[in-house]
C-alpha positions in Angstrom: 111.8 157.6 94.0 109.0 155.6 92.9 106.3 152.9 95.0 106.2 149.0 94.4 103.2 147.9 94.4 101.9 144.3 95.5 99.1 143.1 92.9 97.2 140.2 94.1 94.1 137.3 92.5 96.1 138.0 89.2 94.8 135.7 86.7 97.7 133.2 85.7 96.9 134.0 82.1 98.0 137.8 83.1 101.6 138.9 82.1 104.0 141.4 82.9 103.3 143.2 79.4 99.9 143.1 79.7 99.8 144.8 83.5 102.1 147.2 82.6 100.0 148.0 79.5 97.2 148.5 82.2 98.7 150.9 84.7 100.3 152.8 81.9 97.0 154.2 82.1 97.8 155.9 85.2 101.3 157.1 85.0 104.9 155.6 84.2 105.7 152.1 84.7 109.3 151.5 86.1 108.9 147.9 86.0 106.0 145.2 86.0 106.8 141.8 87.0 104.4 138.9 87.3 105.9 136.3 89.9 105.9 132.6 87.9 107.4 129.2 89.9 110.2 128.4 88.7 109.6 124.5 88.4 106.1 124.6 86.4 106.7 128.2 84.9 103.1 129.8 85.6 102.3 132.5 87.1 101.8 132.6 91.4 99.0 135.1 90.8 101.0 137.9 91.7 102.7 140.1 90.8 104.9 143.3 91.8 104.8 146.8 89.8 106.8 150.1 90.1 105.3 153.4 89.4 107.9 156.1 88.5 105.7 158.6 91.1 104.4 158.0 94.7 101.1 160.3 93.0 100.9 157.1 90.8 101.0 154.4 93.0 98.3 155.6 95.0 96.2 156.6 91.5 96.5 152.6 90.5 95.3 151.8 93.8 92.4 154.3 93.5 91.3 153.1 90.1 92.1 149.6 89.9 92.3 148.1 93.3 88.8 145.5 93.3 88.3 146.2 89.7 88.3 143.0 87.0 91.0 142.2 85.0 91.4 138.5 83.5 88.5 137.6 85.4 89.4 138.4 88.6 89.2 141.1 91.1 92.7 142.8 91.4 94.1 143.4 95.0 96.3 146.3 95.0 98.2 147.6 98.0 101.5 148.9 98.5 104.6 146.3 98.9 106.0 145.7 102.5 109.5 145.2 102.4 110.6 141.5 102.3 111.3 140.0 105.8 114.7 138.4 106.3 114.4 134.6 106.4 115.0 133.3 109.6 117.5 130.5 110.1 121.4 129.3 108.9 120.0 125.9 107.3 119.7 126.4 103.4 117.8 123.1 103.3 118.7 119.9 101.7 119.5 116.6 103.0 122.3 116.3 105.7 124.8 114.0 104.4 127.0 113.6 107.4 126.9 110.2 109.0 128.6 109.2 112.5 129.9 106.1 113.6 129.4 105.0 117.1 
């Protein structure tokens, strides 16, 4: 099984393409995926790759974590697993009125 990696200060002109062109370099990319908000369709500035070998994961974090790409300095560590969200509420307004 493979690491995720957690890629941070990506330049928001960066793209999935162009990361995994970059850590192709290294080893076999499973999957590169450059977060984007879904209203304005840009990039967050981060992003999330896979690395077919745990060897290398830690090799892009050797070689690449601080250096420049796009501008800025990458931030490369490995993923954390995502959190549950706390809470039932899925948002929204509440709709329900009461009469006294």
């Amino acid at each position: 099984m493979g690491k995720k990696l957690y890629i941070g200060n990506l330049s928001y002109s960066v793209d999935s393409n162009q990361l995994a062109d970059l850590f192709s370099q290294v080893g076999t990319v499973d999957s590169a995926n450059v977060i984007m908000d879904r209203d304005t369709r840009r990039s967050k500035g981060f992003a999330f790759v896979e690395m077919a070998e745990e060897s290398e994961a830690q090799a892009v974090i050797s070689k690449f974590n601080g250096t420049d790409f796009g501008g800025r300095a990458l931030n490369i560590s490995e993923a954390k697993p995502q959190a549950p969200r706390e809470g039932g509420s899925r948002g929204g307004f509440n709709n329900s009125r009461r009469s006294y």
